[in-house]
Residue, then its C-alpha position, 0 to 999 in steps of 0.5 A: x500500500x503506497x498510502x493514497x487517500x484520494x485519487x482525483x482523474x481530471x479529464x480523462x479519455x472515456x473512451x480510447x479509441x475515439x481519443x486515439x482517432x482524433x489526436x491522429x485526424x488532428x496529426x494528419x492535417x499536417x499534410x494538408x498544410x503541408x511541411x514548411x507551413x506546419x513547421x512554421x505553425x509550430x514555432x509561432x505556437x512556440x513562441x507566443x509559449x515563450x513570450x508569455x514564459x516569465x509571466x505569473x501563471x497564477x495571474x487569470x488575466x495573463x491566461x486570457x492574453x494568452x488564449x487570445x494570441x492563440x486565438x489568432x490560429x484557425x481551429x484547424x491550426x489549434x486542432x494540429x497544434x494540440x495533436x503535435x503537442x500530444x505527440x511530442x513525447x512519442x518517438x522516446x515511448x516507442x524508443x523505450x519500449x522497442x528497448x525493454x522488449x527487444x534488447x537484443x537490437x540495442x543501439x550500438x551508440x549515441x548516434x544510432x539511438x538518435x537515429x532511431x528516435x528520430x524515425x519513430x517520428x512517424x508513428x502515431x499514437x494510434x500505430x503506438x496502441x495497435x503495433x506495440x501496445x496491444x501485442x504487448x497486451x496480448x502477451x503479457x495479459x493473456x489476452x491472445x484472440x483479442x483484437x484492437x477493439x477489445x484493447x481499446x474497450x478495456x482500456x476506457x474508463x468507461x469499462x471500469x465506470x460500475x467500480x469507480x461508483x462504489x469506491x468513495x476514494x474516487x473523483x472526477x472533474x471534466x469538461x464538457x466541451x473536451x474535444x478528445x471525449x464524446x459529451x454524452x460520455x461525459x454526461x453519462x459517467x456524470x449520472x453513475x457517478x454523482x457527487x464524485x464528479x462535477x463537470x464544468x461547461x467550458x475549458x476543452x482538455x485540461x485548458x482550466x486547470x490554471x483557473x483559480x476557482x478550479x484549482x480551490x476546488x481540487x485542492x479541497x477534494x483532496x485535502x477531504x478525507x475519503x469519501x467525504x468530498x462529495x460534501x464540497x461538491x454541492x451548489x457552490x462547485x456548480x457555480x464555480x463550474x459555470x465560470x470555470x474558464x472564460x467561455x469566449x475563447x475556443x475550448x481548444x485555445x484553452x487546451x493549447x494553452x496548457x499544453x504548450x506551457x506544460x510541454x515548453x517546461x520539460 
């Protein structure tokens, strides 16, 4: 036992595979705009994250100039922008577990390891589930007739919803407007679970985490003993919810916004 008390998910996938299909539509649009132009939407997208890097992120009005200088990007430029900024960790993964799977292959040196991260730059996030983690998973879990479908089944929230309703160490907070889940997913885990989940009306994926009443709001989930939160979470968490991030700014803006700073700081 490692001792946790309260697990608070903020914007989980429910669903995996529709998540993993968005994120590689989303990528693909780099061929519409083709090499040089995604390049360039990358390093503006960049360096608005760096202008704004010495700036006191507690601030909600730095947040909001933040927003609006992404807002300048088309939505199919957010929609790629956040998919390249999913991914970006993704070469390393596939490197690492081609490692831990296939020692015999190790790279001779620094450069071929280069090498070979540099061309797992070509796989998406859904080639990443099909091609490794799910033979993994039939390996290791003996699932050996499964196919991908039942891969990404198991591996939704949604599989599990039953279990997460009858332990009381387990909340929610979602968004409804989250571009990588369907609404009515959300809305459905809403009616099983109850008080353990609020569900705010704007802030795409984890685009409100900055916002102050958000944060007030996790931190007194967890600092409830388990199974007494849902006492925090009645008509006062609604209202911090209707104002949870502002609603003229796109939910992916919100996202972007996020992710890029999350991102820009490892």
């Amino acid at each position: 036992m490692i001792g946790i008390d309260t697990y608070l998910l903020v914007n989980p996938p429910l669903d995996l595979n529709y998540a993993l299909k968005r994120v590689d539509e989303w990528n693909a649009l780099s061929e519409k705009f083709g090499r040089a132009a995604s390049m360039k939407l990358v390093d503006r997208a960049l360096a608005i994250v760096d202008a704004f890097s010495t700036e006191d992120h507690s601030d909600p009005a730095v947040f909001t100039r933040f927003a609006a200088e992404l807002a300048k990007f088309s939505t199919e430029e957010i929609r790629f922008l956040l998919a390249k900024a999913l991914q970006l960790s993704l070469p390393e993964l596939v490197y690492v577990t081609q490692l831990i799977h296939d020692q015999a292959h190790r790279p001779a040196n620094m450069r071929e390891a280069r090498r070979r991260i540099e061309a797992a730059n070509t796989v998406t996030l859904l080639d990443y589930a099909e091609r490794m983690a799910l033979p993994r998973w039939r390996e290791e879990g003996g699932q050996s007739q499964a196919d991908f479908k039942e891969f990404a089944r198991r591996g939704s929230l949604a599989t599990i919803r039953d279990r997460l309703r009858r332990n009381l160490r387990v909340y929610v907070a979602h968004n409804a407007d989250d571009p990588l889940t369907a609404r009515q997913s959300i809305l459905e885990l809403k009616k099983t679970l109850g008080d353990h989940m609020v569900v705010f009306p704007h802030g795409g994926h984890l685009g409100n985490l900055w916002y102050p009443d958000n944060k007030e709001l996790v931190r007194r989930i967890l600092a409830t003993p388990a199974g007494g939160a849902e006492k925090r979470l009645d008509a006062q968490a609604l209202r911090r919810g209707r104002s949870s991030a502002p609603s003229g700014v796109r939910c992916y803006d919100k996202a972007i916004a996020v992710t890029f700073t999350l991102l820009r700081r490892r």
